[in-house]
C-alpha positions as CSV (number, residue, x, y, z in Angstrom):
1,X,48.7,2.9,-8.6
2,X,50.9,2.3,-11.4
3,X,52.3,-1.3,-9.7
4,X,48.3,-2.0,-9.1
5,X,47.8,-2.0,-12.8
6,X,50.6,-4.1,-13.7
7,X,49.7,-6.7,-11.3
8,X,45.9,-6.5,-12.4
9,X,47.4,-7.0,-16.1
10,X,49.1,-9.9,-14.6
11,X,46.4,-11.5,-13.2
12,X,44.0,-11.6,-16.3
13,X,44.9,-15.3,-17.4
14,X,44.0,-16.5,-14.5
15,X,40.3,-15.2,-14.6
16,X,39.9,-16.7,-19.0
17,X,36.7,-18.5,-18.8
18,X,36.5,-21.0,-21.7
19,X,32.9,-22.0,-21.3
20,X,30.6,-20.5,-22.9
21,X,28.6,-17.7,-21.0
22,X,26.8,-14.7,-21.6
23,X,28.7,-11.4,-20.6
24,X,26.7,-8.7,-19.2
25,X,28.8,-5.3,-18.8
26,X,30.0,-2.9,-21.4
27,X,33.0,-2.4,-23.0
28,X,33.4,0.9,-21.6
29,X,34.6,0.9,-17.9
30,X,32.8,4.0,-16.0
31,X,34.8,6.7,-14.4
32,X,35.3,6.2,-10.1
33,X,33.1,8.9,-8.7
34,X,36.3,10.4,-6.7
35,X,37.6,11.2,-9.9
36,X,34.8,12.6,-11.0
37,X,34.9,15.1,-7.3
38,X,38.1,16.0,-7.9
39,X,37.5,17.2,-11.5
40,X,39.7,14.5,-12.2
41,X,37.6,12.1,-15.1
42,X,37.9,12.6,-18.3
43,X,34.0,13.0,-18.2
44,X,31.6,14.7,-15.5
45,X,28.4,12.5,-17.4
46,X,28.8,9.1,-17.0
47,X,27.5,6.6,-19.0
48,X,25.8,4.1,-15.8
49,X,27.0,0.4,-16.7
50,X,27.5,-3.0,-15.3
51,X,30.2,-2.8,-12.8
52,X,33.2,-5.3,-13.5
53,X,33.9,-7.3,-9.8
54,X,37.4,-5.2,-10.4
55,X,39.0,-2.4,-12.5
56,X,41.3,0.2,-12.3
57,X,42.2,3.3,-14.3
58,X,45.3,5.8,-14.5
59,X,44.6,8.8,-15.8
60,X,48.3,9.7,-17.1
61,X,48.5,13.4,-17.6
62,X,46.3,14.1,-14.4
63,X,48.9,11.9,-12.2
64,X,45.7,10.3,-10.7
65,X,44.0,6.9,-10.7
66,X,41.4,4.2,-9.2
67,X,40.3,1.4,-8.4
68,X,36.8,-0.3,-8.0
69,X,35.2,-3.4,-6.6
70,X,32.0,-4.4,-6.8
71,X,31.1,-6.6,-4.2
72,X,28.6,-9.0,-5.2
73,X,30.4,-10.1,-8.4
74,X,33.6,-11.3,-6.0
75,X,32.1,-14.4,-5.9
76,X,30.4,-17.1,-8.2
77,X,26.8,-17.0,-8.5
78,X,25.8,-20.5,-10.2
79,X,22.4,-20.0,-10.2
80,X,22.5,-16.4,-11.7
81,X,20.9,-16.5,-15.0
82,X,20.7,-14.1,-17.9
83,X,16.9,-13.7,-17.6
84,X,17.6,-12.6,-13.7
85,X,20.0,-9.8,-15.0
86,X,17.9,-8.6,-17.6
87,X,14.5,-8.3,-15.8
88,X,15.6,-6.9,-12.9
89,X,14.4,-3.5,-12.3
90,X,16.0,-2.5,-9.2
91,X,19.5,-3.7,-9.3
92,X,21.0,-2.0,-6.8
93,X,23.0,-4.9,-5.2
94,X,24.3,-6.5,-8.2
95,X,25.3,-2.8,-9.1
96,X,26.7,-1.6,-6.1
97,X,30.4,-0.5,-6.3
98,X,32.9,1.0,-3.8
99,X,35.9,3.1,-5.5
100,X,39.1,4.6,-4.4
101,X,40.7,7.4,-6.5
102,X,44.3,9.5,-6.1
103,X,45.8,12.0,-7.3
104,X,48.5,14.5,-7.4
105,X,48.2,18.1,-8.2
106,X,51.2,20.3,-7.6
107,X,51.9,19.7,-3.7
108,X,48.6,17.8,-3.0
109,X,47.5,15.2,-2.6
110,X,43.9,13.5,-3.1
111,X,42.5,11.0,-2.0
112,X,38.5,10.1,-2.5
113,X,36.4,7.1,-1.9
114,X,33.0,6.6,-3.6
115,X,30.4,4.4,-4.0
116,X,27.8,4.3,-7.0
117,X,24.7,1.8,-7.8
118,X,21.8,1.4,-10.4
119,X,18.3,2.4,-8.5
120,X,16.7,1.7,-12.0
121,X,17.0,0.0,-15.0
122,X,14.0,-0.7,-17.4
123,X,14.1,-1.8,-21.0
124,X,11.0,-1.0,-23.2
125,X,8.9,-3.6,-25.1
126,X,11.0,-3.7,-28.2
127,X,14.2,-3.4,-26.7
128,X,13.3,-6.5,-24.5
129,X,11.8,-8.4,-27.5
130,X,14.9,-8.1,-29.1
131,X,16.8,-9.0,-26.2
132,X,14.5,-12.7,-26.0
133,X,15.3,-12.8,-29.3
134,X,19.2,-12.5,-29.6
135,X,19.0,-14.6,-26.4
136,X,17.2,-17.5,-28.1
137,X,19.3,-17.2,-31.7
138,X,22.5,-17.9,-28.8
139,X,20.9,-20.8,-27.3
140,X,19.9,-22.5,-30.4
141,X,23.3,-22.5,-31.2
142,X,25.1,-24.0,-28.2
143,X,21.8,-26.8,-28.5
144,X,24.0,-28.3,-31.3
145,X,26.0,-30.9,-29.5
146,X,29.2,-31.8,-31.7
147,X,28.7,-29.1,-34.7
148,X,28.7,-26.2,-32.4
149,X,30.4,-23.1,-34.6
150,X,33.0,-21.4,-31.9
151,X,32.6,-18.0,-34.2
152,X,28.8,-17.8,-34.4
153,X,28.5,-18.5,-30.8
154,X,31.4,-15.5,-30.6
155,X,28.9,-13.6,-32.7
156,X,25.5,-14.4,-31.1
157,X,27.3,-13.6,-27.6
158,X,28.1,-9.9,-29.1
159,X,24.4,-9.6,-30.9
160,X,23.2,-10.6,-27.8
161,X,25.5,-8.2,-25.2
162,X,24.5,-5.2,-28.1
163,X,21.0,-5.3,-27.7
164,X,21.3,-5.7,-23.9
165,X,22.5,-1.7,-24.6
166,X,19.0,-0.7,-26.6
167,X,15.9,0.5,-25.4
168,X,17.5,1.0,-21.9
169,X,16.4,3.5,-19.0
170,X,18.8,3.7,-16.2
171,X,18.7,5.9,-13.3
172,X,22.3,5.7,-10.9
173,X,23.4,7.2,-7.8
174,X,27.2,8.1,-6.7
175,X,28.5,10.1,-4.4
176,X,31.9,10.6,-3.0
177,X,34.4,12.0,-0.5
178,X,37.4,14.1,-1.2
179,X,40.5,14.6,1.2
180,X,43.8,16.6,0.1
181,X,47.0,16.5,2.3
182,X,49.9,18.4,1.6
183,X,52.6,16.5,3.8
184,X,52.5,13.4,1.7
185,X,50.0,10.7,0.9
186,X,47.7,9.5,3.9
187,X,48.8,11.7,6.4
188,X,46.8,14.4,7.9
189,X,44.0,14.2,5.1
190,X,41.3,17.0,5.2
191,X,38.3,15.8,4.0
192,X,36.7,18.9,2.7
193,X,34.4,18.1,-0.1
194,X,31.5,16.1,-0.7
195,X,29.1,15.2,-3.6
196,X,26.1,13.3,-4.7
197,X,25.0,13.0,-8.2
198,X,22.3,10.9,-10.3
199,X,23.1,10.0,-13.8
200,X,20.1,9.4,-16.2
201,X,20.5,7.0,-19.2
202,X,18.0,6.8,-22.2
203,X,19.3,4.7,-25.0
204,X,16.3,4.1,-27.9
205,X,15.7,0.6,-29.7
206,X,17.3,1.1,-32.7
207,X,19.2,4.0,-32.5
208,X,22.9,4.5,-32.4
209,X,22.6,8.2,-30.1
210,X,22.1,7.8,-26.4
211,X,21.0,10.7,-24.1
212,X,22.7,10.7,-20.6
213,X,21.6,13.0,-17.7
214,X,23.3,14.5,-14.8
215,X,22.1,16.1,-11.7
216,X,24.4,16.4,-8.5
217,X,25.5,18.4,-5.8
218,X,28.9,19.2,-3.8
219,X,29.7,20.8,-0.8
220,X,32.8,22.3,1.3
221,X,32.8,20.2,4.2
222,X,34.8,22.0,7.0
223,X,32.8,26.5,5.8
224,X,30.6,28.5,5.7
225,X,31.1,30.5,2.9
226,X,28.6,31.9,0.6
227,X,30.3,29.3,-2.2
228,X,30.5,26.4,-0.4
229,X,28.2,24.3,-2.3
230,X,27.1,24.1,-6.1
231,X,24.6,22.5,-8.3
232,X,25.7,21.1,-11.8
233,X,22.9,20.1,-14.2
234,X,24.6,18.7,-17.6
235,X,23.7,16.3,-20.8
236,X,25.9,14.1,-22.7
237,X,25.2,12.9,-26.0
238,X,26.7,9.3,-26.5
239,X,27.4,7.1,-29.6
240,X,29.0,3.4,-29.5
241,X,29.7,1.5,-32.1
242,X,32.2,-2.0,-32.1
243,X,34.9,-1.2,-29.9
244,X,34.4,2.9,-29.8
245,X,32.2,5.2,-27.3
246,X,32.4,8.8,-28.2
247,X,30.7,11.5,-26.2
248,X,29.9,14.8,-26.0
249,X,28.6,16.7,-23.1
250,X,27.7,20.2,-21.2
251,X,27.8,20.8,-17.8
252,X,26.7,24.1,-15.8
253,X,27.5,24.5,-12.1
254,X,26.1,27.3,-10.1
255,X,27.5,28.2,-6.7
256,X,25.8,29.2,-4.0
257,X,26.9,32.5,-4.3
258,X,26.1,33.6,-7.6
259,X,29.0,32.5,-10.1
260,X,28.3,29.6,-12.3
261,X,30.6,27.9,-14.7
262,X,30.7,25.7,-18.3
263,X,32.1,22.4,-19.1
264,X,32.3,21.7,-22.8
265,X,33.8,18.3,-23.3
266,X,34.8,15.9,-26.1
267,X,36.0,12.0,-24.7
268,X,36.9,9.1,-27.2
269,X,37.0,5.7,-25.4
270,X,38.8,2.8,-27.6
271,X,38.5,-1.0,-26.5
272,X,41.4,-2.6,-27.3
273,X,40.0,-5.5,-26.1
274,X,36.6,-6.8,-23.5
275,X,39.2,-5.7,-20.3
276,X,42.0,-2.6,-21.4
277,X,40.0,0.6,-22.9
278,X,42.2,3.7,-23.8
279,X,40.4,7.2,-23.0
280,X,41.1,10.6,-23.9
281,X,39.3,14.3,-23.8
282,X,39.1,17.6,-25.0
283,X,37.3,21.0,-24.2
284,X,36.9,23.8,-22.0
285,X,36.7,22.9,-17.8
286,X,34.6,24.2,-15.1
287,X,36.8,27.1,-14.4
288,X,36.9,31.3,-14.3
289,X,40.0,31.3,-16.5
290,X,38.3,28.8,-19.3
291,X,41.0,26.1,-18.9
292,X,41.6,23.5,-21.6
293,X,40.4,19.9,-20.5
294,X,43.4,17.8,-21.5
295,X,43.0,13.9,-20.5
296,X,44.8,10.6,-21.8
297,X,44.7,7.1,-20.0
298,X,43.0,3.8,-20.0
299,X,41.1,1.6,-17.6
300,X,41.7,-2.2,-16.7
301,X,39.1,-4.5,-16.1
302,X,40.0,-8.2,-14.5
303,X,36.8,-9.9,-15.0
304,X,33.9,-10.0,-16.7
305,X,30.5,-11.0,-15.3
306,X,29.0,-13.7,-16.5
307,X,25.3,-15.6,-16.5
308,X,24.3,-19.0,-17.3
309,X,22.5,-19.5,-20.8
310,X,19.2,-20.0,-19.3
């Protein structure tokens, strides 16, 4: 994993884009929904975003990692245009996103692939008016032939990829597999949990708070046990501003059998710039013995999507 991230740093100059474009994803990367299985991500609410056509995280103290790949956004899409991205309402293909995740815990090893999408995003009335707005203060800009101002456009682009964030409702599915082997790696993997899991994302016009949702449900793949499968219901409160996202969430899981659990969880994401983001958490885990949540790593994105002006 480690060697995957230094040859994904590598490769970053080749993907620079001089032109002038419009980006269309968040600074933030999301968490792979194996990681999220395996109790793994720094967060169990995730923020839903524009997927990057590749990224990659290493979660340092956890001794885990993964790496995502959105399909559609492997490939140029010249007629793609900013209008397209922002009016439509059910984006699951240009959303779509399969993940692989690892990690090592004591003598295991895990290994879970997951795949996540947007079923539906819809801005309200202001938030798309100011959208059109910060759209057309870009493009009268880049109408001025030789006197074109590098920084403003710089500027207008960020105005512009901001309000894209407000007034935003945004519904995603994930789910994931989880296999553990204790003879090494790949070998003789026992996939024995599954999960599914909407996240819910209200962000208001206007308003530096977001509210994010989560719903979702796991299961022991290979028992019958009266705990074989729990329900976690949670809310995150989120707050970006420049290059910082800082959260706050709660998370209750109830098992089948009675015993339920509390996650209690503080995460600090830091852009160092539009493709590395360092993350860290806090708090109390979903556990009988109240364990101390204690994450630090950061996330690499090799491209960013891009429209055309118009």
């Amino acid at each position: 994993m480690k060697k995957l991230l230094i040859f994904t740093l590598t490769c970053m100059a080749f993907y620079a884009n001089a032109q002038v474009q419009v980006k269309m994803n968040d600074l933030i990367i999301p968490d792979a929904p194996g990681l999220i299985l395996g109790d793994k991500a720094p967060t169990m609410v995730s923020k839903p975003s524009t997927p990057r056509a590749f990224s990659a995280s290493l979660m340092t103290l956890a001794e885990g990692g993964a790496i995502e790949v959105s399909p559609y956004w492997l490939s140029n899409k010249p007629n793609y245009t900013y209008n397209d991205f922002i009016d439509e309402k059910f984006p699951f293909l240009q959303t779509f996103t399969f993940s692989v995740a690892t990690y090592k815990e004591k003598n295991t090893f895990g290994f879970a692939p997951g795949i996540r999408a947007q079923l539906l995003k819809l801005y309200s009335k202001r938030g798309h008016q100011n959208i059109q707005k910060k759209a057309g203060d870009l493009l009268s800009l880049l109408s001025q032939g030789t006197t074109i101002n590098q920084d403003s456009i710089t500027k207008a682009n960020e105005a512009l990829e901001e309000a894209s964030q407000q007034g935003l409702f945004v519904v995603e599915f994930a789910a994931a597999v989880l296999g553990k082997s204790t003879e090494g790696y790949l070998k003789n993997l026992n996939f024995d949990k599954s999960g599914t899991w909407l996240n819910i994302k209200w962000q208001p016009a206007k308003f530096p708070v977001g509210l994010v949702g989560l719903a979702s449900y796991s299961w022991k793949n290979h028992t019958s046990s009266q705990d074989s499968s729990a329900m976690d219901f949670g809310a995150g409160l989120k707050f970006a501003k420049a290059k910082w996202d800082l959260s706050a969430e709660y998370v209750n899981r109830r098992e089948t059998g009675g015993k339920h659990y509390d996650r209690l969880a503080f995460a600090v994401n830091y852009a160092i710039n539009e493709n590395i983001v360092l993350v860290g958490s806090v708090g109390k885990d979903l556990s009988g013995v109240n364990n101390i949540i204690s994450l630090l790593g950061f996330k690499v994105g090799l491209s960013r999507n891009v429209a055309k002006n118009q």
